[in-house]
C-alpha positions as CSV (number, residue, x, y, z in Angstrom):
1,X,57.4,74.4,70.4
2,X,56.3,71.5,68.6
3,X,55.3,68.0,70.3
4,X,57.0,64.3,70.0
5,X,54.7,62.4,67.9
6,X,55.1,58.9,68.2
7,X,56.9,58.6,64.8
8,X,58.4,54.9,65.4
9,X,61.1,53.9,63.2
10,X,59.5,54.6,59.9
11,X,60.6,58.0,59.4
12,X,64.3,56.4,59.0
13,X,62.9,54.7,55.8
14,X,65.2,51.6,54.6
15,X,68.2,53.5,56.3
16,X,68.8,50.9,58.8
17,X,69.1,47.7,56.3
18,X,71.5,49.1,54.6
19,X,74.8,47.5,54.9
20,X,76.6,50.2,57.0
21,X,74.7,49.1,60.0
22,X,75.0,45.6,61.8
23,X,72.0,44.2,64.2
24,X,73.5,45.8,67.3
25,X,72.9,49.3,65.5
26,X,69.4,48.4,65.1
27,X,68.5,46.9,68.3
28,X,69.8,50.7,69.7
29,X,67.7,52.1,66.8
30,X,64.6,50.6,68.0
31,X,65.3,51.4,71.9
32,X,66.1,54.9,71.6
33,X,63.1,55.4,69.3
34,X,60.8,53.6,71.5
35,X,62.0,55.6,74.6
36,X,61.9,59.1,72.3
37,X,58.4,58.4,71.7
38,X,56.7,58.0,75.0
39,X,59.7,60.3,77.2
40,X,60.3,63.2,75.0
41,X,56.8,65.2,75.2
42,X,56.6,64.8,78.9
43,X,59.7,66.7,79.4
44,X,59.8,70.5,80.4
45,X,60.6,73.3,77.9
46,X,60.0,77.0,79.4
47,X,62.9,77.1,81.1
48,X,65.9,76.5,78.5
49,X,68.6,75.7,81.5
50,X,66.0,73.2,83.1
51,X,65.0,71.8,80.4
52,X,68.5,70.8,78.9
53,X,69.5,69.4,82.7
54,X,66.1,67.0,82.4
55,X,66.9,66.0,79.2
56,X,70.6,65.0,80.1
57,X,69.8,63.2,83.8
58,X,66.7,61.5,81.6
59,X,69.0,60.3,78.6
60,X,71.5,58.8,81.2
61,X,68.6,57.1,83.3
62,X,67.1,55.5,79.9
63,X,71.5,54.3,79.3
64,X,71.4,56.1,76.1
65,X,74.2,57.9,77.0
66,X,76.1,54.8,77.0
67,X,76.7,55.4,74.0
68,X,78.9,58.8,74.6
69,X,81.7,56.9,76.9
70,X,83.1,53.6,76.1
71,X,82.5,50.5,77.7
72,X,85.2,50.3,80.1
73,X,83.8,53.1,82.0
74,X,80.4,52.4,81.8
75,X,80.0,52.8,78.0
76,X,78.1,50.9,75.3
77,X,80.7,50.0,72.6
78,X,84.3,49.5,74.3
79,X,85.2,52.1,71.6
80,X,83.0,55.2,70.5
81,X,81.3,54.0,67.5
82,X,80.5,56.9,65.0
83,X,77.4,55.1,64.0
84,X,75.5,54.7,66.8
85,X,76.1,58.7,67.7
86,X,75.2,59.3,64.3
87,X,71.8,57.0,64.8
88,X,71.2,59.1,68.1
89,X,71.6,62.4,67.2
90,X,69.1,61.6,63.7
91,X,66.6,59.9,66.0
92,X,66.3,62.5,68.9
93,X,66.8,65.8,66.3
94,X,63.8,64.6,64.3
95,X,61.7,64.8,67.3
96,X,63.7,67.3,69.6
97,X,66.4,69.9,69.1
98,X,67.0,70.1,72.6
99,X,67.6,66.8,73.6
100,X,69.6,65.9,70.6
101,X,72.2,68.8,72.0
102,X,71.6,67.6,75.3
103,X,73.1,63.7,74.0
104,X,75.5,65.5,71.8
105,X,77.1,67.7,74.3
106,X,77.9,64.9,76.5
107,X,79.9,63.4,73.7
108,X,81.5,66.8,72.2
109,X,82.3,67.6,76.1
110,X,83.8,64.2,77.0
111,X,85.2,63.4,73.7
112,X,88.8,64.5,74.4
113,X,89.3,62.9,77.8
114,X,88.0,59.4,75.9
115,X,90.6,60.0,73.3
116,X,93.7,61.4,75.6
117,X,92.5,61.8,79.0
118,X,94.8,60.3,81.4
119,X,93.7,56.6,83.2
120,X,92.6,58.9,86.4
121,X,90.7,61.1,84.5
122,X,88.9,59.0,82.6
123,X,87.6,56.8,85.4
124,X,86.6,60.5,87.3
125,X,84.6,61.8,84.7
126,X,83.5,59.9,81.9
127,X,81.1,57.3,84.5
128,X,79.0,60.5,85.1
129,X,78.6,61.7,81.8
130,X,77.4,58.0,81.2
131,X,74.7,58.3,83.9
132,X,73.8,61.8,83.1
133,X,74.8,62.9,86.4
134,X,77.8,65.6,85.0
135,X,77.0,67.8,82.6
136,X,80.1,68.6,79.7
137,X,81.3,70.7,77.8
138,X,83.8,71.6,75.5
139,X,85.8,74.6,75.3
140,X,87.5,76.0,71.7
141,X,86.1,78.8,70.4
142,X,87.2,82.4,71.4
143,X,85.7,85.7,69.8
144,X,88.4,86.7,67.8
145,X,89.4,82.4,67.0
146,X,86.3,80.6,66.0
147,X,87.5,78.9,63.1
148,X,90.8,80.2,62.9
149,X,91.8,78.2,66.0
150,X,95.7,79.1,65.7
151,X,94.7,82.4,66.8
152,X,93.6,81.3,70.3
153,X,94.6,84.0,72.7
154,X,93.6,82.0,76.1
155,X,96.8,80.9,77.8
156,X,98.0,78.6,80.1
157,X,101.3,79.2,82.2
158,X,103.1,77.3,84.3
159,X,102.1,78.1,87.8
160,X,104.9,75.9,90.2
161,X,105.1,73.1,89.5
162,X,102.2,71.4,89.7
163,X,99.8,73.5,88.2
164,X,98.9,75.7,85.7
165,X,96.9,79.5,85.1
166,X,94.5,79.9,82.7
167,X,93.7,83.1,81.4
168,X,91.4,84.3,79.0
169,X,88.0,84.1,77.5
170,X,85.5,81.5,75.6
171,X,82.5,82.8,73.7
172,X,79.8,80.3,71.7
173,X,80.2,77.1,74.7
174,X,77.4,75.0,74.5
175,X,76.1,74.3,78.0
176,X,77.8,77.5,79.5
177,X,76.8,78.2,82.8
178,X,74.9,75.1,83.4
179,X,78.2,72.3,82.4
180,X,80.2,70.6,85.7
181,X,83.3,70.5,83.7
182,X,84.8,72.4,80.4
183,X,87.3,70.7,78.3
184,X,89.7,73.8,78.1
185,X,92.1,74.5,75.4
186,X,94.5,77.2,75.8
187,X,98.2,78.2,74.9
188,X,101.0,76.8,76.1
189,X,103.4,78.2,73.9
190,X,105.3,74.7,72.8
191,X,105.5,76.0,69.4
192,X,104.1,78.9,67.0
193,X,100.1,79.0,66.1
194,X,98.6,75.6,66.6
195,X,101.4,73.4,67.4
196,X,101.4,75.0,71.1
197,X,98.1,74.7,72.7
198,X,96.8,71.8,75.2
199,X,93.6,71.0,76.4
200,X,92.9,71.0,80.4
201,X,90.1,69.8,81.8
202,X,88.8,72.4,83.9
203,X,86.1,72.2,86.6
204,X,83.4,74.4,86.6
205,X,83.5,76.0,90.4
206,X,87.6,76.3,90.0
207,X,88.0,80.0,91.3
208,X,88.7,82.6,88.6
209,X,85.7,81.0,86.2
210,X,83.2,83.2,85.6
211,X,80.5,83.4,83.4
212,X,80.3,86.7,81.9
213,X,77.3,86.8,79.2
214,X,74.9,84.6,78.2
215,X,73.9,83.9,74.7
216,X,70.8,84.2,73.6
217,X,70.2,82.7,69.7
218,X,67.1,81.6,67.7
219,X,66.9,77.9,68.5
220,X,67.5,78.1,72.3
221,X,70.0,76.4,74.1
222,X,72.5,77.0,77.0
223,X,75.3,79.2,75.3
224,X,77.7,81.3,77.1
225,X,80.7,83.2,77.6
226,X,83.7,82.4,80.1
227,X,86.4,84.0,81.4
228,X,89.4,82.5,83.1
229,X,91.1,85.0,85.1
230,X,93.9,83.4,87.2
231,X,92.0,80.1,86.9
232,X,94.9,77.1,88.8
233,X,94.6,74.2,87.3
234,X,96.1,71.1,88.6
235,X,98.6,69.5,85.7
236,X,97.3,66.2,86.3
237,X,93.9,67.6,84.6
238,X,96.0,68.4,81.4
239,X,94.6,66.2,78.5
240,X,97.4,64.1,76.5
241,X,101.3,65.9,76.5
242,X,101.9,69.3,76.0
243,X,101.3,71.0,72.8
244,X,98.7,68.1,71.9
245,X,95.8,70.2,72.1
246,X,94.9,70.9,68.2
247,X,95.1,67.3,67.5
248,X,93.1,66.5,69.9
249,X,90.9,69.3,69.0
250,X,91.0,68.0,65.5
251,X,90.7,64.1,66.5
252,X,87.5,64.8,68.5
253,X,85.8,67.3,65.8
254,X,86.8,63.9,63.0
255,X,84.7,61.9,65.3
256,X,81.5,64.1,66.0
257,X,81.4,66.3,63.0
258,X,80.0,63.6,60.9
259,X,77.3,63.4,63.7
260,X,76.3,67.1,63.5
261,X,75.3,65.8,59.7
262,X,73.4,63.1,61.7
263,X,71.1,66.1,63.4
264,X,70.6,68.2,60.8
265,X,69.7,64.6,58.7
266,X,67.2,64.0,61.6
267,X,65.8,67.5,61.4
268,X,65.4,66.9,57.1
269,X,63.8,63.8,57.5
270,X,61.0,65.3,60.5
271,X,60.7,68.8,57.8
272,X,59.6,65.9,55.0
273,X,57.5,63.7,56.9
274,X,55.5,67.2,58.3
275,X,55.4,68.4,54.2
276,X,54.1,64.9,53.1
277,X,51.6,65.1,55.9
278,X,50.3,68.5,54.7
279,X,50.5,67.8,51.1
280,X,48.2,64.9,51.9
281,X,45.4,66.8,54.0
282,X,45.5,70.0,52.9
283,X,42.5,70.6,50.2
284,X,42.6,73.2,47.5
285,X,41.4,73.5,43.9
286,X,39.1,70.7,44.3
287,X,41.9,67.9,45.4
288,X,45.1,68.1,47.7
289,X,48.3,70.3,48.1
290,X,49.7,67.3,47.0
291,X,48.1,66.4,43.7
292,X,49.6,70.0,42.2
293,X,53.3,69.4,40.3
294,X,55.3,72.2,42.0
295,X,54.6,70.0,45.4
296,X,55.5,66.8,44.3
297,X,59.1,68.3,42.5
298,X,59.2,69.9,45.9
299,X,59.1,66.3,47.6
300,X,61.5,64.9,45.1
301,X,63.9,67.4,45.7
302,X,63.4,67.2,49.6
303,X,63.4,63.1,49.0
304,X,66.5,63.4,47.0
305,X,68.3,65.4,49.6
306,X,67.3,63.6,52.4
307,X,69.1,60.1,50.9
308,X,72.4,61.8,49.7
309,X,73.0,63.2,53.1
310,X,72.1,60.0,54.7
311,X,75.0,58.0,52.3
312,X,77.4,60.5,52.9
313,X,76.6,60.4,56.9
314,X,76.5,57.0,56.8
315,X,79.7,56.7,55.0
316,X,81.5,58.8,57.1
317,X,80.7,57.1,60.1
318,X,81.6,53.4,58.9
319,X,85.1,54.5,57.6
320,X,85.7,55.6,60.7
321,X,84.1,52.7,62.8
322,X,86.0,50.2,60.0
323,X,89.3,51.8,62.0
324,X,90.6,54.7,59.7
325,X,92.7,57.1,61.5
326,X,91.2,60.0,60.4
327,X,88.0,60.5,57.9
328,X,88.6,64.3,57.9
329,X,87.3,64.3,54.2
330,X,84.7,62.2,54.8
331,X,83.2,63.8,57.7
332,X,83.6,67.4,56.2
333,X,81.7,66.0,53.4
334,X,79.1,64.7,55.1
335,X,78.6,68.0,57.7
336,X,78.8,70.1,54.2
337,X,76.1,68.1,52.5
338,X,74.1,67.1,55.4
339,X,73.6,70.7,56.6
340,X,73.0,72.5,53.4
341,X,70.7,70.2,52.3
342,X,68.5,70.2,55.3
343,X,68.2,74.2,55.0
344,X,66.8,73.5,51.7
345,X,64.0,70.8,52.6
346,X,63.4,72.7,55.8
347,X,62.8,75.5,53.8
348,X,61.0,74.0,51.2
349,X,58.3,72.6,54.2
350,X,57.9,75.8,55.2
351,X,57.1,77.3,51.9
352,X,54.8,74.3,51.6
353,X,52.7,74.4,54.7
354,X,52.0,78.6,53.7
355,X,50.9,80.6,57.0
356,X,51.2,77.9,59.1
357,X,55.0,77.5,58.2
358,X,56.0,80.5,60.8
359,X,53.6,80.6,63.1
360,X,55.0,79.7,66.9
361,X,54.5,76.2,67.5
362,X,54.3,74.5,64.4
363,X,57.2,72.1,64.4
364,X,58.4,73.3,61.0
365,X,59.0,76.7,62.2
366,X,60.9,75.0,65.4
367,X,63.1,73.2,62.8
368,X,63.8,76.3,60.7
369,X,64.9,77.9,63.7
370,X,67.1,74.4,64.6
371,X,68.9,74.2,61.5
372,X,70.6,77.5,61.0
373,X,73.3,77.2,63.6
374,X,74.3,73.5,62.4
375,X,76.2,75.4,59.5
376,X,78.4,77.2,61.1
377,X,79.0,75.1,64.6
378,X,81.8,72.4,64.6
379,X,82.7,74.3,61.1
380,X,80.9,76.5,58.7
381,X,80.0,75.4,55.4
382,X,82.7,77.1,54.2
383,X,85.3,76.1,56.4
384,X,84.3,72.2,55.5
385,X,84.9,73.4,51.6
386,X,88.7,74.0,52.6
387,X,88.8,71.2,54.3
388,X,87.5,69.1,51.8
389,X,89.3,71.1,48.5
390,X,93.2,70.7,50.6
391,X,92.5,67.3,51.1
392,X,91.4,66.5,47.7
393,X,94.6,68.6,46.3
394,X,96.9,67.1,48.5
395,X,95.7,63.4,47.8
396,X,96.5,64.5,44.0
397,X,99.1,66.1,44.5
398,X,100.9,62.6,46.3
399,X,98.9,60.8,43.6
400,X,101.0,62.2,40.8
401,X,104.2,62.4,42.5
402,X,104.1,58.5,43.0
403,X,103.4,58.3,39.1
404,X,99.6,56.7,40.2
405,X,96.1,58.2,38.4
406,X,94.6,57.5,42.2
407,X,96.5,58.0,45.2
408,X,93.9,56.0,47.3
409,X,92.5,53.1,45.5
410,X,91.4,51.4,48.4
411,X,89.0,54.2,48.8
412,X,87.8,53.3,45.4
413,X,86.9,49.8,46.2
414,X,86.8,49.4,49.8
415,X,82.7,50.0,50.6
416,X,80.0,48.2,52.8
417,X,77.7,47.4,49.3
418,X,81.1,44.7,48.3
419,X,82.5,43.8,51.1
């Protein structure tokens, strides 16, 4: 696997002065980057399940996980705030995949109890995600429901009166077999497809959990299979009212799908700085890689790509921080672009650096590895097309039926560059 250079802030460019960020996001900027570059290379990587527990228990001893858990239990910010998990996840996945999922989980797993958790479980939970002392996870995706979610098949039934039984399987969880705690949604039957499934939080040694496969993929990281057979849940673990578990699905995914687009920036902008490196030293044809044309419209395209996904990240994150209920647009948007363009520049640095490109160890072969599952987790690419075409239809659609040319004006005008 490839090192952690000390890379220092420069590899963000002029990101951080533009006017989407305020001095509190910089001051974080410059911490976590500091701590990335003298903590990362020193931590372990043979053993995936190891190394994922080091990185979490060192990311809550270094308070960056503050940042996953608001302030009233520990937390940061005394709400999340999209930009600062966006300006994680790009710092730590430019210089490690693992410990970017590592900070990521902790917010993906803990997400839903912030947003609906009960008093009592919030003040249970979310202090040791914060310290780095409980490991999370969240629990959505079944075989047969991935991104068809009204097809869940998991259920939950009453069980007296005071609890309930879970039954079923989870396939693709992140930090399977190694999490303290699964966010859990299953169905409760309050109403057809989606409108009747809840979210439990669900301990990991409550009897009738299991883990029944682990997952091997390309970029490794803890993935896993549970099963839930006759698994009692206390009711008091249940996460917001009954039938509220695809909004609060949805509600979490609109707050750290935009920061998915924040990793795969991070792995874009660590693919160019390796191809500008190379360009530079590598000599051929009496001068540098970088002197022929096809490199430098290579660069411009990679260069290009790099600052579109940044704006659209960027963007995303703001709306929501500047209190909009929901940026599901926005945040589709920005995991669309944000993803698909760092295939491309990933791919292109590979190309670029020849051989070396795919041997074992070179840190662009690491991040060509790292960047194929951010398509499809928290939404494939195609699944953030829909989401993005209804919502544009639908915003015309009320558009012309109130006799306007723009539904949404304030969209129009509202932005950090004129406010």
């Amino acid at each position: 696997m490839g090192s952690a250079p000390r890379l220092g802030l420069d590899i963000l460019g002029d990101t951080l002065d533009w006017p989407f960020f305020e001095d509190r996001h910089r001051r974080f900027a410059l911490e976590l980057t500091t701590w990335a570059d003298a903590t990362l290379a020193g931590l372990p990587h043979a053993d995936v399940d190891a190394a994922c527990r080091a990185r979490v228990a060192a990311l809550g001893e270094g308070g960056f996980l503050r940042a996953a858990v608001p302030e009233t239990y520990g937390g940061l910010n005394p709400t999340l705030d999209v930009r600062t998990l966006c300006l994680a996840r790009e710092i730590l996945g430019s210089r490690d995949g693992l410990t970017d999922f590592a900070f990521a989980m902790q917010g993906l797993g803990s997400g839903a109890i912030t947003i609906a958790g009960s008093e009592t479980l919030k003040a249970r939970i979310l202090p040791g995600v914060c310290e780095g002392v409980r490991i999370a996870a969240f629990a959505l995706s079944e075989k047969e429901a991935g991104s068809d979610v009204a097809a869940m098949a998991t259920t939950a039934s009453p069980d007296g009166d005071t609890h309930v039984r879970i039954d079923g399987e989870k396939s693709w969880i992140s930090n399977g077999g190694i999490a303290d705690h699964y966010v859990v949604f299953a169905r409760t039957g309050e109403a057809p497809g989606a409108r009747g499934l809840s979210a439990f939080l669900v301990e990991a040694d409550t009897p009738g959990l299991s883990i029944t496969e682990r997952i091997e993929v390309i970029a490794p990281h803890p993935l896993a299979t549970l099963r839930f057979d006759g698994c009692r849940v206390p009711l008091e673990n249940r996460i917001g009212g009954p039938g509220d578990g695809f909004k609060i699905a949805m509600a979490t995914l609109d707050i750290f799908r935009s920061t998915v687009g924040a990793a795969a920036l991070g792995f874009a902008r660590r693919a160019l700085h390796e191809t500008l490196a190379h360009a530079n030293g590598r000599k051929l044809f009496g001068g540098t890689l970088g002197d022929l044309q096809l490199s430098q419209a290579a660069i411009a395209d990679s260069a290009a790509e790099v600052d579109a996904a940044a704006l659209l990240v960027y963007r995303a994150a703001w709306t929501k921080d500047r209190g909009a209920p929901r940026v599901t647009r926005e945040a589709a948007l920005a995991k669309l672009v944000a993803t698909e363009n760092a295939q491309r520049v990933i791919d292109r640095a590979v190309q670029i650096h020849g051989g070396l490109g795919v041997t074992r160890g070179v840190k662009v072969e690491e991040l060509y590895r790292e960047i194929r599952a951010l398509r499809i987790y928290e939404g494939a690419s195609e699944v953030q097309k829909v989401v993005i075409a209804r919502d544009l239809l639908k915003t015309h659609a009320a558009g012309a039926r109130a006799g306007q040319v723009a539904a949404q004006p304030d969209r129009i005008t509202r932005s950090p560059f004129n406010d």
